[in-house]
C-alpha positions in Angstrom: 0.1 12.2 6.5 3.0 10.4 8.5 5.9 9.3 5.6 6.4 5.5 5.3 10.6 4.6 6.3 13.0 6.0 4.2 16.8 6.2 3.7 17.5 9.1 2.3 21.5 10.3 1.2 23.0 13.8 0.0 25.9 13.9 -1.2 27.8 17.7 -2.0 30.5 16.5 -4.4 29.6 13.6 -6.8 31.3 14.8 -10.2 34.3 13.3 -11.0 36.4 12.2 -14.3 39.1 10.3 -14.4 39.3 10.3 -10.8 36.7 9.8 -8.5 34.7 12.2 -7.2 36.1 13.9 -3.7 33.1 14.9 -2.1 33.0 17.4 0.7 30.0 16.4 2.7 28.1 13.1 2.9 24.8 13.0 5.3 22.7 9.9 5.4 19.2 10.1 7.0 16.9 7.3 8.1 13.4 6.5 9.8 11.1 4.1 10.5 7.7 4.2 11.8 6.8 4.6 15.3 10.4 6.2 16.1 10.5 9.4 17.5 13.5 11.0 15.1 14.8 10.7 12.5 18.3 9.1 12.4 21.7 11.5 10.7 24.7 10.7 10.4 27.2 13.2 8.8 30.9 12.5 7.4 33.2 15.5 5.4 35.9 13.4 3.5 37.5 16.1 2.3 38.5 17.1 5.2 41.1 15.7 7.2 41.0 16.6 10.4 37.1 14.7 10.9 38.2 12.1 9.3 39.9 10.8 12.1 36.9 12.0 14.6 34.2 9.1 15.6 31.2 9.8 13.7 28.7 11.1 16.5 24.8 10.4 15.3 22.1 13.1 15.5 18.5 12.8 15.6 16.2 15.4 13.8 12.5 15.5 16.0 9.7 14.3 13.8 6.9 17.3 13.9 4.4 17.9 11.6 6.6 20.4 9.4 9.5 17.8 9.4 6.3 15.4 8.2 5.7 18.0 6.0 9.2 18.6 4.8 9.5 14.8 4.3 6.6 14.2 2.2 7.4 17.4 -0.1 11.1 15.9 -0.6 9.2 12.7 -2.1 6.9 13.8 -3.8 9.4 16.4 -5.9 11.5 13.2 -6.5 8.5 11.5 -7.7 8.6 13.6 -10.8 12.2 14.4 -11.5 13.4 13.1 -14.3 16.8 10.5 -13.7 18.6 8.9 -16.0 18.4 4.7 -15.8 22.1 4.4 -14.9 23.3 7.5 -13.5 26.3 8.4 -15.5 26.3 12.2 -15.4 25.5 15.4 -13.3 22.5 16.2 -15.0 21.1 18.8 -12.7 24.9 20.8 -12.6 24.7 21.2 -9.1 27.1 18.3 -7.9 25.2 17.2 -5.2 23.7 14.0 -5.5 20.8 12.5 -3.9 19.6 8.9 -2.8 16.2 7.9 -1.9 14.6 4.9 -0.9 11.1 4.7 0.5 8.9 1.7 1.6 7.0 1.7 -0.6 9.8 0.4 -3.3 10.2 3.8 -4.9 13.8 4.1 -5.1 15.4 7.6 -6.7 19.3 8.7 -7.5 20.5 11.0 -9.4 24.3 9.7 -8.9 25.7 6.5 -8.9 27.4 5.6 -5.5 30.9 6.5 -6.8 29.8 9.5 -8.4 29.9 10.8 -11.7 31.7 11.4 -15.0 32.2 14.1 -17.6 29.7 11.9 -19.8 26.7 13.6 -22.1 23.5 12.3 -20.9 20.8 11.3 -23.4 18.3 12.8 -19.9 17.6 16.1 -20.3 15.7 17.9 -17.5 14.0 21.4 -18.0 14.5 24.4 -15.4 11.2 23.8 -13.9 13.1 20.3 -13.4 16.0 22.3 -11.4 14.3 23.9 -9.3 12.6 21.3 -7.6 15.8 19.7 -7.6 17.2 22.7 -5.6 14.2 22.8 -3.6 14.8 18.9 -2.4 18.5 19.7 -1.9 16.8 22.5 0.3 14.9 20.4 2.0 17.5 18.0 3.0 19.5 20.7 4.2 17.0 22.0 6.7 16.7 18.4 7.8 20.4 18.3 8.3 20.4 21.9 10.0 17.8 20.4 12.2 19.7 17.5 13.4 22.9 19.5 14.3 20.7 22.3 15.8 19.3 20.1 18.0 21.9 18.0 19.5 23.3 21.6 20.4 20.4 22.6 21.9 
C-alpha cells in the first residue's frame, strides 16, 4: 500500500539545558502522491564549513521497499508512546523525530528547539526503544538513499 504525503524530520542532537540544543545533523523529508521521489533536504549546523554551502536537494526513488520502509516508519510511530509537550529526551538517544501524515496523525518526540534536562512523567519500556531505534533506522536508510542516488 502506497503511504498518504508526509513530512517527516530527524534530527541527531535535540538535548539541551540551559542552552539550546546544537544539533549535528538535521534532514527533512517530504512526499506527496503521484510524485516520483521523495523530497530531502540535509543541513549539519554544527559544522561550519556547510553552513555557508547552498543547501542542494536530493530525491530518494519511491519503490516498493521505500513503500515499505515508509509505511513501517508509521506504523512504529503509531504506537510509541510521546509525551503531550515534549519536554525531555525520553528515548536517550538525542535524535529527535517529526512526523506528519495526511491523514492528521502528527508524531514528535522533541519540541522544535529541542530539549531539556527535565524528568518526564512518560515512561517508555525497552520494547518502546527499539522500535524507536528501528524508525531512526529507517530514516537513515531513507537518507542513505537520497545521497546514494544523486551520486549515482
Amino acid at each position: 500500500m502506497s503511504p498518504g504525503s508526509f513530512d517527516l524530520r530527524i534530527q541527531h542532537g535535540i538535548t539541551g539545558g540551559f542552552a539550546p540544543p546544537a544539533p549535528s545533523a538535521i534532514h527533512d523529508l517530504s512526499w506527496k502522491p503521484g510524485t516520483p521521489h521523495i523530497f530531502l533536504v540535509s543541513r549539519f549546523p554544527s559544522n561550519a564549513e556547510t553552513q555557508e554551502l547552498e543547501l542542494k536537494p536530493h530525491s530518494i526513488p519511491i519503490s516498493d521497499d521505500t513503500t515499505d520502509l515508509v509505511n513501517e516508519l508509521e506504523h512504529i510511530l503509531h504506537n510509541l508512546p510521546t509525551e503531550e509537550v515534549p519536554s525531555s529526551d525520553i528515548y536517550g538517544r538525542n535524535i529527535g523525530i517529526f512526523w506528519q501524515g495526511a491523514d492528521g496523525f502528527i508524531w514528535a518526540n522533541s519540541a522544535p528547539e529541542g530539549c531539556g534536562g527535565f524528568q518526564s512523567d512518560t515512561r517508555v519500556t525497552e520494547d518502546d526503544r527499539r522500535a524507536f531505534d528501528r524508525a531512526v533506522e529507517i530514516t537513515e536508510i531513507l537518507v542513505k538513499r537520497g545521497v546514494a542516488h544523486e551520486s549515482a
